[in-house]
N, C-alpha and C positions, 0 to 999 in steps of 0.2 A: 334750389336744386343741388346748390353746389354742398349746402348745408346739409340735406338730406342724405350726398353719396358718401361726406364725409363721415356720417354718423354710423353708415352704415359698415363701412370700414373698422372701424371699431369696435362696432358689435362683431364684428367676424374673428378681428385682431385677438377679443375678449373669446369666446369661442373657442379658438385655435388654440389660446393661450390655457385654458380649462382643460381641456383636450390633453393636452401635453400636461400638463401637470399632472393629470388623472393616471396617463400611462405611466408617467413616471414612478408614480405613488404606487399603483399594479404592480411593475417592475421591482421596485425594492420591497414592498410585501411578499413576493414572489420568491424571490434571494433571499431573503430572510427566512422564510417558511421551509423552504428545499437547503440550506445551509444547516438550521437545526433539525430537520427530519428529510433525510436525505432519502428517503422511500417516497415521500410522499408524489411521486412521477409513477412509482412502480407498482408500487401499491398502496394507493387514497386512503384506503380505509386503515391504514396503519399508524395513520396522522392520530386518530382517536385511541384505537385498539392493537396495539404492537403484540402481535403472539407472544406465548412466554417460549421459553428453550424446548420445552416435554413439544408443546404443540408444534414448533417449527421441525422436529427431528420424525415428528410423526406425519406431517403434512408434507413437510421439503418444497418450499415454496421455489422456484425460479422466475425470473424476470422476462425467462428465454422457452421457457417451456423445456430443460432439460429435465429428466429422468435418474434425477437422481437415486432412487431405488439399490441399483447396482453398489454402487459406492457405500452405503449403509450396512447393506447384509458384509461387505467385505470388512470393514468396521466393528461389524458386533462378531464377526468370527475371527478379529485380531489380525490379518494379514495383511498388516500394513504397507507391505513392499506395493502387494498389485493394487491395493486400496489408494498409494500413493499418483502409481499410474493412472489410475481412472479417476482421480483428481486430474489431473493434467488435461484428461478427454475432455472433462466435464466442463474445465472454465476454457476451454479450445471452444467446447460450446455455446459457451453464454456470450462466446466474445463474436464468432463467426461461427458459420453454417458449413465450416470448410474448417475438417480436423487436423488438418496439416496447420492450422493459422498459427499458430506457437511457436510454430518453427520462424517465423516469419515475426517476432513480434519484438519490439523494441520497449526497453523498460519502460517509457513513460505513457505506454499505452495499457499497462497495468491500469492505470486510472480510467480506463472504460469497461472494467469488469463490474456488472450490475451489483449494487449493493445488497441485494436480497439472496445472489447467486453466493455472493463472497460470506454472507452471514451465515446461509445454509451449509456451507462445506465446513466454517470456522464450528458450528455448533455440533455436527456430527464427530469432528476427529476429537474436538472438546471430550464430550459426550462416553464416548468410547475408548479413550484414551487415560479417561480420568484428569482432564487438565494438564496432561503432558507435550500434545500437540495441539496445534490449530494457529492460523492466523491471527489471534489475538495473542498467542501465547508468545510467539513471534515477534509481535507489534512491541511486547512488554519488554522484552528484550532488546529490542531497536533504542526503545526509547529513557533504558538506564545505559546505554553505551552512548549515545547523544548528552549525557547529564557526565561523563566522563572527560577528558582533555580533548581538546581537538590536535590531528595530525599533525596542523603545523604548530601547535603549540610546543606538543612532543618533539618536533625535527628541531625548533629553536632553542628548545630546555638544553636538549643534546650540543647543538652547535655550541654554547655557550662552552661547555666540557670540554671540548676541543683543545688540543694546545696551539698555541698563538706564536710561538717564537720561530722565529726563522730558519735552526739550524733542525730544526721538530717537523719538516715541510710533508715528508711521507709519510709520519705518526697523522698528522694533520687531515690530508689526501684521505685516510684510511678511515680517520674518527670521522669525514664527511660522508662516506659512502655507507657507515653505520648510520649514520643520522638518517638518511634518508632510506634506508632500508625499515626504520623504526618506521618512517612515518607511512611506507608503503603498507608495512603490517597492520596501522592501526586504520588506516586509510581501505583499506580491501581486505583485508582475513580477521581482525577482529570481531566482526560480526557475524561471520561466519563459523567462526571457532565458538563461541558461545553457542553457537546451533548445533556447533559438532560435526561442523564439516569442515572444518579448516586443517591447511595443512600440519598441525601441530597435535591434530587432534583424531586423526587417522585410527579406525578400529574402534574409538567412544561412541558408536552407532547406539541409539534413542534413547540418546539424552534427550534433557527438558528443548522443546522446541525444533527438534531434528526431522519430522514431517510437519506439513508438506514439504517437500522439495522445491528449491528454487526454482522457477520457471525459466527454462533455457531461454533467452532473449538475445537477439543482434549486436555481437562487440561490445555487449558491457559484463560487470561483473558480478557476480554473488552479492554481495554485498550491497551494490546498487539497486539492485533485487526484490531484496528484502528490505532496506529502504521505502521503496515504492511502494510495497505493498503493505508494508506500515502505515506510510502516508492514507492510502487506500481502505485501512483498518479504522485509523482513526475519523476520518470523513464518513465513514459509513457506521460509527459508533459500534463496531463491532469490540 
C-alpha cells in the first residue's frame, strides 16, 4: 500500500513537473513571438500578412477604434499645425477614453500607446510629409545622437580644460559651471534642437523631424520625450 501511495506520488510529481515545464515553454514562445511581432496581440493576422504603407494609410487601422480619418484629410491638405493637434486627440485616444489623459500623462507611459495606433499616425505624416515628419523620422534622429558622446562624457572632456592652479580659483568656479551647462545642453536641448525646437534653434520651424510635437507629459522633459517614444518606435518596428 505504502508502495502503491508512493508511486502515486510521482506520477503526480512527474505530472506537475510536465505541467510546468509545458507553461513554461508557452511562456517563452509567447515572448518570443510578441517581442518580434509586436502586433501579434493587436492584430493576429498580421503575424502572417503585415499591410504594406498604401494599405495602412488607406485602411488606418487602430487598436482603439479611433477615427483617424480627421487627421488624413488634414495631412493631404498640408496644415500641419491643426493636423498636429489632432495628433495629440488621436493618441489621447488610443491611450484613454478621457481626452484630457495627456495632460495627465508621464513619459514612460508612452510605452502603452498601441503599436498599430503609433504605426498608423507614423505612416500618414510619413506619407504626406514626404519623409520629413513622423515618429520614425524622429526615432532616426534619437538614435544618431545616442551614437554621439554622452553628457557626462562631455562635462569630463571639459572638466579636464579647467585650470587647476590655485591662484586660477574663479577662472576655475567659472570653467565648472560652463561644464556643466554643456552637459545640460547635451543632456535636454540637444535633441530637441535637431527637431528644431530647441532653444538655439528658435523660428527653424519644419525642419526634418519637427512634427509631431512632443507630447506634453508630467515634470519631464522634451527630450525625455522623444526618447521614449523612440524607444516606443523602435519596439513596435515602426
Amino acid at each position: 500500500m505504502i508502495e502503491s501511495l508512493r508511486r502515486k506520488l510521482q506520477t503526480s510529481k512527474f505530472r506537475l513537473m510536465v505541467a510546468i515545464s509545458l507553461i513554461m515553454i508557452t511562456m517563452l514562445i509567447f515572448l518570443w513571438l510578441t517581442s518580434d511581432n509586436p502586433y501579434l496581440l493587436e492584430n493576429p493576422t498580421w503575424l502572417f500578412s503585415k499591410p504594406s504603407n498604401e494599405a495602412i494609410i488607406e485602411s488606418l487601422p487602430s487598436a482603439k477604434n479611433v477615427n483617424y480619418r480627421p487627421l488624413r484629410s488634414l495631412l493631404q491638405a498640408k496644415r500641419w499645425e491643426d493636423a498636429d493637434k489632432e495628433t495629440q486627440k488621436a493618441l489621447a485616444k488610443a491611450l484613454s477614453s478621457d481626452d484630457s489623459y495627456l495632460s495627465l500623462l508621464r513619459a514612460k507611459e508612452i510605452q502603452k500607446i498601441p503599436c498599430t495606433d503609433l504605426l498608423t499616425v507614423d505612416r500618414l505624416w510619413v506619407k504626406f510629409s514626404n519623409g520629413r515628419f513622423g515618429f520614425s523620422v524622429q526615432r532616426q534622429i534619437v538614435e544618431r545622437d545616442n551614437e554621439l558622446s554622452s553628457p557626462k562624457k562631455i562635462k569630463q572632456s571639459c572638466l579636464s580644460k579647467c585650470p587647476q592652479e590655485l591662484f586660477k580659483t574663479l577662472e576655475r568656479v567659472r570653467c565648472k559651471r560652463g561644464c556643466e551647462s554643456q552637459r545640460i545642453e547635451a543632456e535636454f536641448e540637444r535633441i530637441p534642437e535637431k527637431m528644431g525646437r530647441g532653444h538655439l534653434a528658435v523660428g527653424t520651424q519644419f525642419s526634418v523631424g519637427y512634427y509631431p510635437s512632443p507630447i506634453e507629459v508630467i515634470s519631464d522633459h522634451k527630450a525625455d520625450t522623444y526618447r521614449e517614444l523612440a524607444k516606443r518606435a523602435t519596439q513596435c518596428h515602426v
